[in-house]
Backbone of each chain as ProteinMPNN parsed JSONL, in Angstrom:
{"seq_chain_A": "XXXXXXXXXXXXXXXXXXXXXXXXXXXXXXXXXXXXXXXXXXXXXXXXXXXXXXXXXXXXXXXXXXXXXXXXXXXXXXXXXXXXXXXXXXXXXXXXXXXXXXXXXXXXXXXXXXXXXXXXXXXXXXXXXXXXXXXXXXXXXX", "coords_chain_A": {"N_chain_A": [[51.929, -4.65, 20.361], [55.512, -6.166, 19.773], [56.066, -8.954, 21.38], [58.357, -10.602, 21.852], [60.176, -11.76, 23.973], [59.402, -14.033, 26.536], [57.816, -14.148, 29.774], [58.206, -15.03, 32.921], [55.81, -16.137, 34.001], [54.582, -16.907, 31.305], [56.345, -18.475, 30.328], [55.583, -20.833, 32.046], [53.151, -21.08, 31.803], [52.784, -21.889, 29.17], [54.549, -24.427, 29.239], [52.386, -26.043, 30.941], [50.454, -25.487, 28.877], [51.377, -27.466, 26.889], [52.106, -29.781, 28.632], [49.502, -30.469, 29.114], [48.421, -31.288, 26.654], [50.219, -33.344, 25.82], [49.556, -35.027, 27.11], [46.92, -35.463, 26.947], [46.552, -35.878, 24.167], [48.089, -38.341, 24.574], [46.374, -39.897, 25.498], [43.766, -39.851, 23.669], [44.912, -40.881, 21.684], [45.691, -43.652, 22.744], [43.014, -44.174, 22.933], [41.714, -44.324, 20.604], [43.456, -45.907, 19.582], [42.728, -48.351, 20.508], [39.931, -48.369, 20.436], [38.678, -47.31, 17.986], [37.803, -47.668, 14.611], [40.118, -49.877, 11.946], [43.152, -48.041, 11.526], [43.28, -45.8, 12.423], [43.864, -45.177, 15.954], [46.376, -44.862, 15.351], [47.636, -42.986, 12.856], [46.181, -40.916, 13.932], [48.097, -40.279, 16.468], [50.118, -40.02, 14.99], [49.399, -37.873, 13.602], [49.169, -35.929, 15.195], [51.676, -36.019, 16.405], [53.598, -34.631, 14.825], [52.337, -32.34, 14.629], [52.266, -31.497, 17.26], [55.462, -30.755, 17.03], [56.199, -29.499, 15.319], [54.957, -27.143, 16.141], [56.369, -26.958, 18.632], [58.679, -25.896, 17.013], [57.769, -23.708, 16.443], [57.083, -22.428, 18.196], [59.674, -21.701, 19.487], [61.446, -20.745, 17.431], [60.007, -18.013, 17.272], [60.956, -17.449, 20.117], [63.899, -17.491, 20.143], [64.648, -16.714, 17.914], [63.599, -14.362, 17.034], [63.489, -12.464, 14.669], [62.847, -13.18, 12.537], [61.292, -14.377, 12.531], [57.729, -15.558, 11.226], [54.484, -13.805, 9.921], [52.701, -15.095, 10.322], [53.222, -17.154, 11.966], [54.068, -15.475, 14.476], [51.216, -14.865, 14.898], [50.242, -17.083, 15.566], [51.225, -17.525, 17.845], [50.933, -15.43, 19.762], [52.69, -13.47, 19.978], [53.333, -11.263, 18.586], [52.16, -8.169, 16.939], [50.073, -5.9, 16.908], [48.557, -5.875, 14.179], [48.978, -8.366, 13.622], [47.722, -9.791, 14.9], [45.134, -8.705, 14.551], [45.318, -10.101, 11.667], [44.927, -12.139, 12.623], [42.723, -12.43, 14.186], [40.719, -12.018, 12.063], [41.544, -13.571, 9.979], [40.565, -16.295, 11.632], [37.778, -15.393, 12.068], [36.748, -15.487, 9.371], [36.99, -18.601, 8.988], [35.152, -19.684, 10.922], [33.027, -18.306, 9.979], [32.684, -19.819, 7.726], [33.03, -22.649, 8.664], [30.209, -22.913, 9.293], [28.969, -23.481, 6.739], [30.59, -25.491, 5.859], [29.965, -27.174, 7.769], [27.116, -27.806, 7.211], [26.916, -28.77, 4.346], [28.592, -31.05, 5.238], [26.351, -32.323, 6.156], [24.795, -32.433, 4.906], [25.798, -33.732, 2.633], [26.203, -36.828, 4.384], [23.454, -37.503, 4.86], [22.922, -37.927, 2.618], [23.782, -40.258, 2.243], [26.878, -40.429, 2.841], [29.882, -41.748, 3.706], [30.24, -41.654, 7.052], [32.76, -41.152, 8.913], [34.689, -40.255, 6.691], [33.444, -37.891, 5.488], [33.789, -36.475, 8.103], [36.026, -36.669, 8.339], [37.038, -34.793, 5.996], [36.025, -32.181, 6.715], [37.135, -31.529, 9.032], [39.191, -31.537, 7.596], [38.776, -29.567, 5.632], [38.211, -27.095, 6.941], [40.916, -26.662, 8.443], [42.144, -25.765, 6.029], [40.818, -23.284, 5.066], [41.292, -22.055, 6.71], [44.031, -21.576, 6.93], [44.167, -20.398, 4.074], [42.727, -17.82, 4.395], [44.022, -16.775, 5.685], [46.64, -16.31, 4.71], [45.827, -14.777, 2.466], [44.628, -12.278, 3.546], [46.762, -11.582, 4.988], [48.187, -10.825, 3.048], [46.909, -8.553, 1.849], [46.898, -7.111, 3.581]], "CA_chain_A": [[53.355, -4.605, 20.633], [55.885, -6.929, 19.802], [56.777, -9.47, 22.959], [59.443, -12.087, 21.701], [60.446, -12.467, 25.12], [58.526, -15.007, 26.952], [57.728, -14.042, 30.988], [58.315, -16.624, 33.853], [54.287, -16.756, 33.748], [54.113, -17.378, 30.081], [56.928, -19.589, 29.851], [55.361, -21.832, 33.172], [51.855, -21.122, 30.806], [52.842, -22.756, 28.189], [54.809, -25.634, 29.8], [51.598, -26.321, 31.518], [49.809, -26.093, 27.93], [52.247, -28.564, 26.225], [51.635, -31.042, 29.189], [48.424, -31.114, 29.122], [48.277, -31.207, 25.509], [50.832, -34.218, 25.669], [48.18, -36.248, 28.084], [45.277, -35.164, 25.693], [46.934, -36.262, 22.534], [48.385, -39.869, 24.097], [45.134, -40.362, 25.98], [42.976, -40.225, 22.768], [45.508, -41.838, 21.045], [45.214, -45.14, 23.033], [41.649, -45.013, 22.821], [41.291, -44.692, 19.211], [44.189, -47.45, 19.099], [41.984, -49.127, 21.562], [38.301, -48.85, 20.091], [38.621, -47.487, 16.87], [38.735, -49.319, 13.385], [41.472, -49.42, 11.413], [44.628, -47.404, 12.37], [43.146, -44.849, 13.098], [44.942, -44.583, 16.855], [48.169, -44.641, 15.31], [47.176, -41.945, 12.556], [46.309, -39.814, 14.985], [49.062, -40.378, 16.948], [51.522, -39.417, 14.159], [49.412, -36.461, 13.258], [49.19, -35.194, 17.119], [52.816, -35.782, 16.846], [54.056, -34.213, 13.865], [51.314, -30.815, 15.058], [53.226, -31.078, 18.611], [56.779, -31.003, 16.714], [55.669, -28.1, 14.393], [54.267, -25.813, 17.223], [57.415, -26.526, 18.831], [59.599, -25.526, 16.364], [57.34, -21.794, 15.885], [57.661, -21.171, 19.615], [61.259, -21.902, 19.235], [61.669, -19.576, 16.476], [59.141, -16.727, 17.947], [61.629, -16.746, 20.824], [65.368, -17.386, 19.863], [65.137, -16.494, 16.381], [62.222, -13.598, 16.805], [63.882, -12.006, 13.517], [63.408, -14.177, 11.259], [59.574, -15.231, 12.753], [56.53, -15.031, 10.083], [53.167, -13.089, 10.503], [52.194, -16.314, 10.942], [54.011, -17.881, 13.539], [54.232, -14.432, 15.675], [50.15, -14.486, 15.392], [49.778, -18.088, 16.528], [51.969, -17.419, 19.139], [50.425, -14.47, 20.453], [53.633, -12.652, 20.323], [53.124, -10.05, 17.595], [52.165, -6.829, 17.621], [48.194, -5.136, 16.969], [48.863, -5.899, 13.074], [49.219, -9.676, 13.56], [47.072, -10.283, 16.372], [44.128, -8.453, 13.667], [45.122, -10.673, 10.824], [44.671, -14.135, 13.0], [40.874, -12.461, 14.139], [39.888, -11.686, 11.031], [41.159, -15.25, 9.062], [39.302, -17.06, 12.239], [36.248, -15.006, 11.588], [36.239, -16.124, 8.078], [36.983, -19.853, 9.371], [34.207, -19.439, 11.746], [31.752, -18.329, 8.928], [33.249, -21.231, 6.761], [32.707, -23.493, 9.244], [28.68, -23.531, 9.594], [28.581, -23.617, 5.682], [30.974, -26.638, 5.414], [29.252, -28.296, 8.724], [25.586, -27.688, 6.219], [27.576, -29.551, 3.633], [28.702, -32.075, 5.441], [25.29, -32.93, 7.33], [23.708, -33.075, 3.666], [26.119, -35.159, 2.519], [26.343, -37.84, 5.511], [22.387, -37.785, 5.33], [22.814, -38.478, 1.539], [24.438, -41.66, 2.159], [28.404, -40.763, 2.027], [30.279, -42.237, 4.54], [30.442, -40.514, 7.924], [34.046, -40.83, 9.229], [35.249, -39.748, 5.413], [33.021, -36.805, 6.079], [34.039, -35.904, 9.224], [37.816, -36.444, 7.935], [37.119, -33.79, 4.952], [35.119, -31.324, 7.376], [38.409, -31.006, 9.472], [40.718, -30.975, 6.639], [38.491, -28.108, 5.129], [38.099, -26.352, 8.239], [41.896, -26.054, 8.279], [42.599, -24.992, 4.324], [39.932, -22.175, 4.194], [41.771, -20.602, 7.615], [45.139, -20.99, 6.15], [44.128, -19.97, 3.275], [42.282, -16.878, 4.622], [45.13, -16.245, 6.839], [47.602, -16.065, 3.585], [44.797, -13.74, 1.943], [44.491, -11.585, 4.051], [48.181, -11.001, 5.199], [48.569, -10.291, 1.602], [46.081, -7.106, 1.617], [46.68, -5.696, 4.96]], "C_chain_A": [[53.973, -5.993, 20.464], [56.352, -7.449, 21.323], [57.366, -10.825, 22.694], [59.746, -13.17, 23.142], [59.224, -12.707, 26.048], [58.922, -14.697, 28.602], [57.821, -15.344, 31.774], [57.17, -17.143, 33.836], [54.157, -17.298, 32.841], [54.833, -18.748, 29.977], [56.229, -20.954, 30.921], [53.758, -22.06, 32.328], [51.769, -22.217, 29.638], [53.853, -24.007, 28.453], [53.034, -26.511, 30.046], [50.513, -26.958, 30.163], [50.228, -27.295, 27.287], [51.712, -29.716, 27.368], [50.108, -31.431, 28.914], [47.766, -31.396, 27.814], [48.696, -32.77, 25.182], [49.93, -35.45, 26.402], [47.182, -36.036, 27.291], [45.455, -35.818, 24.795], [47.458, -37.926, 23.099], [47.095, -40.853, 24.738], [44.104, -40.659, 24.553], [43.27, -41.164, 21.854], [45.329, -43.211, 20.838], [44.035, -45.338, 22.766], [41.226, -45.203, 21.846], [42.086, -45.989, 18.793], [43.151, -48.727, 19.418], [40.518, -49.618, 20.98], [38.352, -48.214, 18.496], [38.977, -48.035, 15.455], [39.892, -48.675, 12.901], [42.667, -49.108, 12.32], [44.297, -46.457, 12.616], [43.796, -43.94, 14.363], [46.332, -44.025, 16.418], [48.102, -43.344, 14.371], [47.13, -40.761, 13.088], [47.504, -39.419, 15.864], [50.445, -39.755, 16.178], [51.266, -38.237, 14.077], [49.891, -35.397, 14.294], [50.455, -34.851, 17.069], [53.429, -34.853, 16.22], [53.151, -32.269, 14.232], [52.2, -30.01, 16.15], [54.919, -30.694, 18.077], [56.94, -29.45, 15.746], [55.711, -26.978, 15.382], [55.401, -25.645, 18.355], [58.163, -25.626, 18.4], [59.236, -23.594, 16.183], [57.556, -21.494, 16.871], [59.023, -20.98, 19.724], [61.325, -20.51, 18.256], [61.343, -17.671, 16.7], [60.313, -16.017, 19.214], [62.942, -16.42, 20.909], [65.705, -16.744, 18.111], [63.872, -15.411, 15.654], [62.226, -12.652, 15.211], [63.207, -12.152, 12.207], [61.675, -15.307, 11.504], [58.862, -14.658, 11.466], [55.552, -14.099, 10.711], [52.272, -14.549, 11.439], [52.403, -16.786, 12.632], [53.881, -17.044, 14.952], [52.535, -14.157, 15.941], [49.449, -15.693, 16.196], [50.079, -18.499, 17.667], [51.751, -16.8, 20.289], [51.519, -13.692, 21.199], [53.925, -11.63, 19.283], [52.503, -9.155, 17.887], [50.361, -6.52, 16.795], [48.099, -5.906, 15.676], [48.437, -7.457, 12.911], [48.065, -10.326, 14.722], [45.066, -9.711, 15.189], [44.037, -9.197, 12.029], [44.724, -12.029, 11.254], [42.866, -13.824, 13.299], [40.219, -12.386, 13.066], [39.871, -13.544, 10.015], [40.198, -16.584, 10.133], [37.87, -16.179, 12.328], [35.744, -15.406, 10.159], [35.721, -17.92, 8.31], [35.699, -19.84, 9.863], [32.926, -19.71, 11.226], [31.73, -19.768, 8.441], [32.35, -22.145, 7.491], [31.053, -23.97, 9.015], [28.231, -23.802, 7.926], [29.13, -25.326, 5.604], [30.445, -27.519, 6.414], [27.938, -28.562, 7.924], [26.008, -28.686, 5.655], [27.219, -30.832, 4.428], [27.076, -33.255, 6.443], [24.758, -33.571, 5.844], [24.227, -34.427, 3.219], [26.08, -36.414, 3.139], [24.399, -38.129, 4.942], [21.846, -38.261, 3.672], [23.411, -39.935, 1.05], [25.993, -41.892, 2.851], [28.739, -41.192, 3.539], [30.977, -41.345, 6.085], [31.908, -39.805, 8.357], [34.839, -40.014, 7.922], [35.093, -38.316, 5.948], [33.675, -35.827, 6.892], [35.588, -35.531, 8.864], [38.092, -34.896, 6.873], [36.556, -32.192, 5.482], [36.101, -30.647, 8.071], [39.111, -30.495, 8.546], [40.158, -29.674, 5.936], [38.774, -26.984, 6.107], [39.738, -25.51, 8.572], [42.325, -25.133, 7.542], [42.086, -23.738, 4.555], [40.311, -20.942, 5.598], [42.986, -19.912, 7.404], [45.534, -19.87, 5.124], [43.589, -18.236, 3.504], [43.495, -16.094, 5.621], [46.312, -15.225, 5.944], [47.037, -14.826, 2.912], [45.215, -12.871, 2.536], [45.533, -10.834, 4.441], [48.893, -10.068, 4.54], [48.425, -8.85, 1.52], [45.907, -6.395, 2.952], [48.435, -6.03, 5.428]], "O_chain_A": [[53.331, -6.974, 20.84], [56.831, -6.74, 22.208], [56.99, -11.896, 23.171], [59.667, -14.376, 23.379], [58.317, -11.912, 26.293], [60.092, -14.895, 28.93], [57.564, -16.468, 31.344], [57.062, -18.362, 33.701], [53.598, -18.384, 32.996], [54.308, -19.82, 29.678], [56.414, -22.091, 30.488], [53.28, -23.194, 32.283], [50.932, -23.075, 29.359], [53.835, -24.713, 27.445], [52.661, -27.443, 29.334], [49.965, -28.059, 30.105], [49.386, -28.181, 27.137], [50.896, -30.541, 26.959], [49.69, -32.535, 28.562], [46.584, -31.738, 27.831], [47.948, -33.483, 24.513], [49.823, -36.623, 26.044], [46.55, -37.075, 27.096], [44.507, -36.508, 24.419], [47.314, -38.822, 22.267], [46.886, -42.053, 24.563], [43.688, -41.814, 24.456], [42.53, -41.985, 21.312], [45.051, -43.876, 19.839], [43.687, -46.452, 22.373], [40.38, -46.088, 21.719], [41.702, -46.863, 18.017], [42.903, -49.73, 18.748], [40.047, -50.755, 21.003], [37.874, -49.045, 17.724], [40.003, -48.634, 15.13], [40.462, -47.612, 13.146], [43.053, -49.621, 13.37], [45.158, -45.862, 13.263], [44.15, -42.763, 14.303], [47.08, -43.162, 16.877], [48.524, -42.368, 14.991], [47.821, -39.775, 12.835], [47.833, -38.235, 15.934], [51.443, -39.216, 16.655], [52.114, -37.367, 14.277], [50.659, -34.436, 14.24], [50.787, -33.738, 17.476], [53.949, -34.027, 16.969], [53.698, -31.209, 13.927], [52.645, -28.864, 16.202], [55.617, -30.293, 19.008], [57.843, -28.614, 15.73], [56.491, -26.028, 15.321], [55.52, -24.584, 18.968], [58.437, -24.625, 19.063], [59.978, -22.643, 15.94], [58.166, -20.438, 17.034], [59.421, -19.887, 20.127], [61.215, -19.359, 18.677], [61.978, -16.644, 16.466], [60.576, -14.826, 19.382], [63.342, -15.419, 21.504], [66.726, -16.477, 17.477], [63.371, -15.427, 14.529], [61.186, -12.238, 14.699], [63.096, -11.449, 11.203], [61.206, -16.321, 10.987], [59.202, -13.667, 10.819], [55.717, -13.649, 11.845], [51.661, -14.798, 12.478], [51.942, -16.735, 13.772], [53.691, -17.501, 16.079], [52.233, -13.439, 16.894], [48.564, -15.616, 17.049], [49.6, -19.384, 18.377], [52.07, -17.152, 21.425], [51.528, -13.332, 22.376], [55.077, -11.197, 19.319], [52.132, -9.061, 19.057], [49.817, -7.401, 16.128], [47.416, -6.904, 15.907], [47.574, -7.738, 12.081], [47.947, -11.494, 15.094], [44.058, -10.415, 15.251], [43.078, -9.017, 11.278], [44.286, -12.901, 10.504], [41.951, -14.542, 12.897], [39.032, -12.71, 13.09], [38.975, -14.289, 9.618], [39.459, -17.465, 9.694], [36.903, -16.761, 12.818], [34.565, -15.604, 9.865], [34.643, -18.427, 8.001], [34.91, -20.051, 8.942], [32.074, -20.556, 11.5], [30.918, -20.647, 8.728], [31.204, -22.421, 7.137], [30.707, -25.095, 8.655], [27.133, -24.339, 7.779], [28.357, -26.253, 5.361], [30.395, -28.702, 6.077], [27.615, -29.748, 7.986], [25.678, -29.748, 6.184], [26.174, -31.483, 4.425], [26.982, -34.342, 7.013], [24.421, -34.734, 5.624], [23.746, -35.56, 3.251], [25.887, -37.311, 2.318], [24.238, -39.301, 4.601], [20.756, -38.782, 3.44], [23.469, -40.488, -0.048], [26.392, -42.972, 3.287], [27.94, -40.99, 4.453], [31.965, -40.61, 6.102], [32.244, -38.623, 8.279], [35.616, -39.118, 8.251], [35.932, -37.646, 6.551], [34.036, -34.695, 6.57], [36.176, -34.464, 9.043], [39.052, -34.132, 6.971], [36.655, -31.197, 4.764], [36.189, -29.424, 7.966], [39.594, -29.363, 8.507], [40.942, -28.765, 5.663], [39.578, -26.076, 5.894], [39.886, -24.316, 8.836], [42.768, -24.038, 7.887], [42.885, -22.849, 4.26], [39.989, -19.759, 5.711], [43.28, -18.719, 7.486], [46.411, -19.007, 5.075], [44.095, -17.412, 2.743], [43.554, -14.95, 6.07], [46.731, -14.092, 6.181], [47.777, -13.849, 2.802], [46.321, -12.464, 2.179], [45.484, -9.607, 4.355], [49.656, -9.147, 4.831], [49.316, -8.045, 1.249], [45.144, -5.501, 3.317], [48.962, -5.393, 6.34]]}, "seq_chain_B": "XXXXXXXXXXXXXXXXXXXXXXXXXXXXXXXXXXXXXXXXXXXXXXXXXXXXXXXXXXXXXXXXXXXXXX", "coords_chain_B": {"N_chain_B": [[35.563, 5.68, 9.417], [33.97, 6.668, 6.641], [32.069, 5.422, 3.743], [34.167, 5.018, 0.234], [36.315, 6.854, 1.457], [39.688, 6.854, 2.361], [42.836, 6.314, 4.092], [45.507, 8.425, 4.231], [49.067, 8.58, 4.681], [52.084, 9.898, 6.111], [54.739, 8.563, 6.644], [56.538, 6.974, 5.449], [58.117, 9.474, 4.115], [58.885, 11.214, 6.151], [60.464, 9.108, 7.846], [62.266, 8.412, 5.827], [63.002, 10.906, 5.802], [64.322, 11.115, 8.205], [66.521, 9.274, 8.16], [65.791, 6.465, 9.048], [65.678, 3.127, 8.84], [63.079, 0.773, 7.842], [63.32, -1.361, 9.646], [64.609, -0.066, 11.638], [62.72, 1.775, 12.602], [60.768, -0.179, 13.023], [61.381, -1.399, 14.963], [61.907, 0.695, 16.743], [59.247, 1.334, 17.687], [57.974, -0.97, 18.513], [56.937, -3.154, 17.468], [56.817, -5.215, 14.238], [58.191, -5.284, 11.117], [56.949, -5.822, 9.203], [54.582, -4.567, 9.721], [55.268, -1.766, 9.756], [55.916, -1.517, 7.318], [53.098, -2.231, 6.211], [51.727, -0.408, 6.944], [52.843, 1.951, 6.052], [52.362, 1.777, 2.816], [49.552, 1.987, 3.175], [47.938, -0.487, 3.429], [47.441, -1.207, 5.878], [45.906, 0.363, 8.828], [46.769, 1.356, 11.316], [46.164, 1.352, 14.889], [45.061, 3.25, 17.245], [46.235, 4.037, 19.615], [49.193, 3.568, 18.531], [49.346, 5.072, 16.039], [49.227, 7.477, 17.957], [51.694, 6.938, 18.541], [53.844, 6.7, 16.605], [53.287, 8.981, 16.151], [54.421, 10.621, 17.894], [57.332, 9.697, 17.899], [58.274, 11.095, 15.749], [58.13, 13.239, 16.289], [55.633, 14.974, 16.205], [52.024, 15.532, 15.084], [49.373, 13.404, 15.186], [46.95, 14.332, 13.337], [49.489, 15.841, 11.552], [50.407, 13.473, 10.275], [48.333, 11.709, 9.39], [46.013, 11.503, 6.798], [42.38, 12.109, 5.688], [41.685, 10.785, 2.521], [39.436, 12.08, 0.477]], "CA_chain_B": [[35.448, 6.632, 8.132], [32.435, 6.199, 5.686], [32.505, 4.418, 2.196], [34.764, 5.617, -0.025], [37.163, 7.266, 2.175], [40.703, 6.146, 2.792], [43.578, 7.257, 4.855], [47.228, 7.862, 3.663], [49.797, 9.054, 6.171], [53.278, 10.594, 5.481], [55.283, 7.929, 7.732], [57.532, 6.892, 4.593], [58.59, 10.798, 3.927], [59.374, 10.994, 7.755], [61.343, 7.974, 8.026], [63.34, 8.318, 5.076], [64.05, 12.425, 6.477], [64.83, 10.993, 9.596], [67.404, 8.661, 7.477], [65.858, 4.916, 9.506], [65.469, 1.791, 7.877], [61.746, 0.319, 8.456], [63.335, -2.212, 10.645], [64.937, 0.58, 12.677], [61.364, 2.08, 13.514], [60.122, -0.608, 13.428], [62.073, -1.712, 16.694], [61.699, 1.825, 17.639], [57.761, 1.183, 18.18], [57.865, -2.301, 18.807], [56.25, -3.712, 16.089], [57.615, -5.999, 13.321], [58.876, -4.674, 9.906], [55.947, -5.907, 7.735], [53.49, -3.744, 10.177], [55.22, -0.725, 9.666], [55.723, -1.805, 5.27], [52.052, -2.204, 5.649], [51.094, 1.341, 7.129], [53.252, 2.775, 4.69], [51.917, 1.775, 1.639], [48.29, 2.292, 3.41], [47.047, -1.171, 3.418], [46.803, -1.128, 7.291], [45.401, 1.539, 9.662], [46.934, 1.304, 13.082], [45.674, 1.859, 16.196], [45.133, 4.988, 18.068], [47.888, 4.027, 20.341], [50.194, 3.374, 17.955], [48.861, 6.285, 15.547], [50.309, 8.642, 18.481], [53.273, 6.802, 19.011], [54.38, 7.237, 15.624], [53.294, 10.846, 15.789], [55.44, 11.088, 19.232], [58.217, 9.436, 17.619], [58.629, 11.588, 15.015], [57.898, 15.049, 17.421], [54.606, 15.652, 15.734], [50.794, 14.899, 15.649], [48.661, 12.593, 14.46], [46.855, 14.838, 11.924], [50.166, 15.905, 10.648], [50.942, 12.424, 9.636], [47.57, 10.947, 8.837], [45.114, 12.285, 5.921], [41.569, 11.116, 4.698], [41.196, 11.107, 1.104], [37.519, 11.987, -0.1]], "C_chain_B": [[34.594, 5.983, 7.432], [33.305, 5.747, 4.363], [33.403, 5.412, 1.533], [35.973, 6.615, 0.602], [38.695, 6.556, 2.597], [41.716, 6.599, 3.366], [45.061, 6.642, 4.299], [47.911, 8.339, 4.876], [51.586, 9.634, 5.04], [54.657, 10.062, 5.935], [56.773, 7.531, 6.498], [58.587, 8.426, 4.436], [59.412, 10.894, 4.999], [60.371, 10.387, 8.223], [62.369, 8.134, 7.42], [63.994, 9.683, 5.488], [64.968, 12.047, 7.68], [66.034, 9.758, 9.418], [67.26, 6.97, 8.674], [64.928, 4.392, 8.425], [63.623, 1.483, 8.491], [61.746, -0.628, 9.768], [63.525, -1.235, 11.626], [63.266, 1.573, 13.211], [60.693, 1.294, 13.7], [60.128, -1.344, 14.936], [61.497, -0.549, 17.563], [60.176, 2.092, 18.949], [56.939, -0.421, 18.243], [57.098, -2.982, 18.362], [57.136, -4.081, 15.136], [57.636, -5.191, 11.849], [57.776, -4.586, 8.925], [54.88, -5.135, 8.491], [53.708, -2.269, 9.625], [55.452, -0.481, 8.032], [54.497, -1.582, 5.363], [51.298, -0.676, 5.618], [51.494, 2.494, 6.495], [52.99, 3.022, 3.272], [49.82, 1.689, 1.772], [47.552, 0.98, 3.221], [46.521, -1.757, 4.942], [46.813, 0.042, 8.098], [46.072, 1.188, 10.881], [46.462, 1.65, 13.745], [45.915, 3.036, 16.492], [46.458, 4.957, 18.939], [49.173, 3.848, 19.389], [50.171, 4.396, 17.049], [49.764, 7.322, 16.487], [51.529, 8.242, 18.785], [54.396, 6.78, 17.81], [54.474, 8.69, 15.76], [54.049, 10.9, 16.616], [57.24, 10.928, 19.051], [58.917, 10.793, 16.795], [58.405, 13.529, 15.329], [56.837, 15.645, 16.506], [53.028, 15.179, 16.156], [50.348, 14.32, 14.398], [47.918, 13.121, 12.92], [47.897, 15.497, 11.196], [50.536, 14.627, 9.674], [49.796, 11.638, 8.623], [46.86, 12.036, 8.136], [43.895, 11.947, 5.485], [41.461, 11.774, 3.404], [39.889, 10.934, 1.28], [37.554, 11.158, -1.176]], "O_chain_B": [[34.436, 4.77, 7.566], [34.499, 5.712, 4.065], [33.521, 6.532, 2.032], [36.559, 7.175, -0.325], [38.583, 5.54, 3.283], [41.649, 7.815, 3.188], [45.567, 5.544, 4.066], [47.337, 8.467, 5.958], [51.914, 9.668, 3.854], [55.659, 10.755, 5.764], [57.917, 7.857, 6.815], [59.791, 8.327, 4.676], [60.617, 10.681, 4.866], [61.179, 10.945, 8.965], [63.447, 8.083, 8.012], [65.218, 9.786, 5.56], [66.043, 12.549, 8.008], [66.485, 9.281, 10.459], [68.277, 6.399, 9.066], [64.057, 4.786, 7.65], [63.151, 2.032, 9.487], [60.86, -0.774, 10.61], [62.752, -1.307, 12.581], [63.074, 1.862, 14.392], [59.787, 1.534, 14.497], [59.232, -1.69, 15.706], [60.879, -0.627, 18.624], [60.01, 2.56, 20.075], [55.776, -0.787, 18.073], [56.392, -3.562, 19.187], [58.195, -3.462, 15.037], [56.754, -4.337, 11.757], [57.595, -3.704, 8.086], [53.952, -4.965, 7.7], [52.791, -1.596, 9.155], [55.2, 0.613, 7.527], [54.212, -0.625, 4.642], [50.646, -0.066, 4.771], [50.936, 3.582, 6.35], [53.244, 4.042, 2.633], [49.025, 1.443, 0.865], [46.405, 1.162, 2.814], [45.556, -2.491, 5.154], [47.816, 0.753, 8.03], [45.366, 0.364, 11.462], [45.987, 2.728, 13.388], [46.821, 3.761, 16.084], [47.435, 5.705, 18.894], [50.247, 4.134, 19.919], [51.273, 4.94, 17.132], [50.757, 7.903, 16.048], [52.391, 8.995, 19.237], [55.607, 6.833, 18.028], [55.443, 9.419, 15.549], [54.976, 11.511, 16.083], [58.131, 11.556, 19.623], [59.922, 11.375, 17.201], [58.535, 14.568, 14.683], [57.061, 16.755, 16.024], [52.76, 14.615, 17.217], [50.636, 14.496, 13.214], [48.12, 12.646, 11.802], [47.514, 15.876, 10.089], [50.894, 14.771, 8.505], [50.043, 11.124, 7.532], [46.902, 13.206, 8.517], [44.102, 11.199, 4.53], [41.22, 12.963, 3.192], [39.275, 10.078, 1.917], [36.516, 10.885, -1.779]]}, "name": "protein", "num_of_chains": 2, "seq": "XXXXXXXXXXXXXXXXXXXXXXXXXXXXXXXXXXXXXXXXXXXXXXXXXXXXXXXXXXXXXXXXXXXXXXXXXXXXXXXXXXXXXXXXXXXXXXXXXXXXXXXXXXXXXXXXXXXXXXXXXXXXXXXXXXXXXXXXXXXXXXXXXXXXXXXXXXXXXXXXXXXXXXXXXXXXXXXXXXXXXXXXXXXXXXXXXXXXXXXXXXXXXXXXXXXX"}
């Protein structure tokens, strides 16, 4: 079932997530500013921010502008209906799979020399693509 | 349902007799527009609950609406 509208629980739910999301994200922040090389802190810091500014904008949309929401948005929201709520399990069951293939990968590679943090950077950024991407798929054919 | 088997339904026919838009059932059964596009052109199965709440909508039953092809 669709549920645009957001309960006093949900909405106090997801306050609660956002804070503690907002202490998670400036806590790691500093410490990568803090101990890791490079820019890393700040990096992070933009991405964190730019993620937090995004995920705004879909709950925003999901609830004032539920019309005009995607499959997307209404499944990462967990305000869509059976339909949408079976296309986000199925592209994180692909992810899922994905995952232990591209973690294989990336162990071989790292243990073949390549540079770990790179690694680790390309392991995420896959990890994302191949859910998106399975997300888009899939939407397509069901 | 086993291999080969697929299920159509008659929810387009229905809809258009009953002269609503996809959005307007799709409000009706509280579900978004591209759920009830998808169950129309058979590339998603719905739920059992939602299976009779179409059929309830439309003052019938479930095997009037749904069919498996062999």
């Amino acid at each position: 079932m669709l549920t645009t509208e957001l309960t006093a629980r949900q909405k106090a739910a997801v306050l609660l997530v956002v804070a503690a999301l907002l202490v998670a994200v400036l806590a790691t922040g500093l410490l990568l500013q803090e101990h890791a090389p490079g820019n890393m802190g700040t990096g992070f810091l933009q991405g964190a921010g730019v993620a937090l500014v995004a995920g705004a904008v879909v709950l925003w949309r999901v609830t004032r502008r539920s019309e005009s929401a995607t499959t997307f948005e209404r499944a990462f929201t967990q305000t869509g209906d059976e339909r949408d709520n079976s296309l986000l399990t199925r592209a994180l069951a692909v992810q899922g799979l994905a995952a232990f293939l591209l973690t294989a990968a990336a162990v071989v590679a790292i243990g073949l020399g390549a540079e770990t943090m790179m690694i680790l950077f390309f392991l995420l950024v896959g990890q994302l693509a191949v859910g998106a991407v399975a997300f888009a798929v899939i939407a397509r054919r069901s | 349902m086993g291999g080969g088997e697929t299920l159509r339904n008659d929810i387009r026919d229905l809809r258009v007799a009953a002269g609503l838009s996809q959005r307007e059932l799709a409000e009706a059964l509280s579900v978004s527009r591209q759920t009830v596009n998808s169950i129309e052109t058979g590339r998603y199965d719905p739920s059992l609950p939602l299976a009779i709440a179409i059929a309830q909508h439309f003052r019938t039953t479930v095997e009037e609406i749904f069919h498996v092809d062999h």
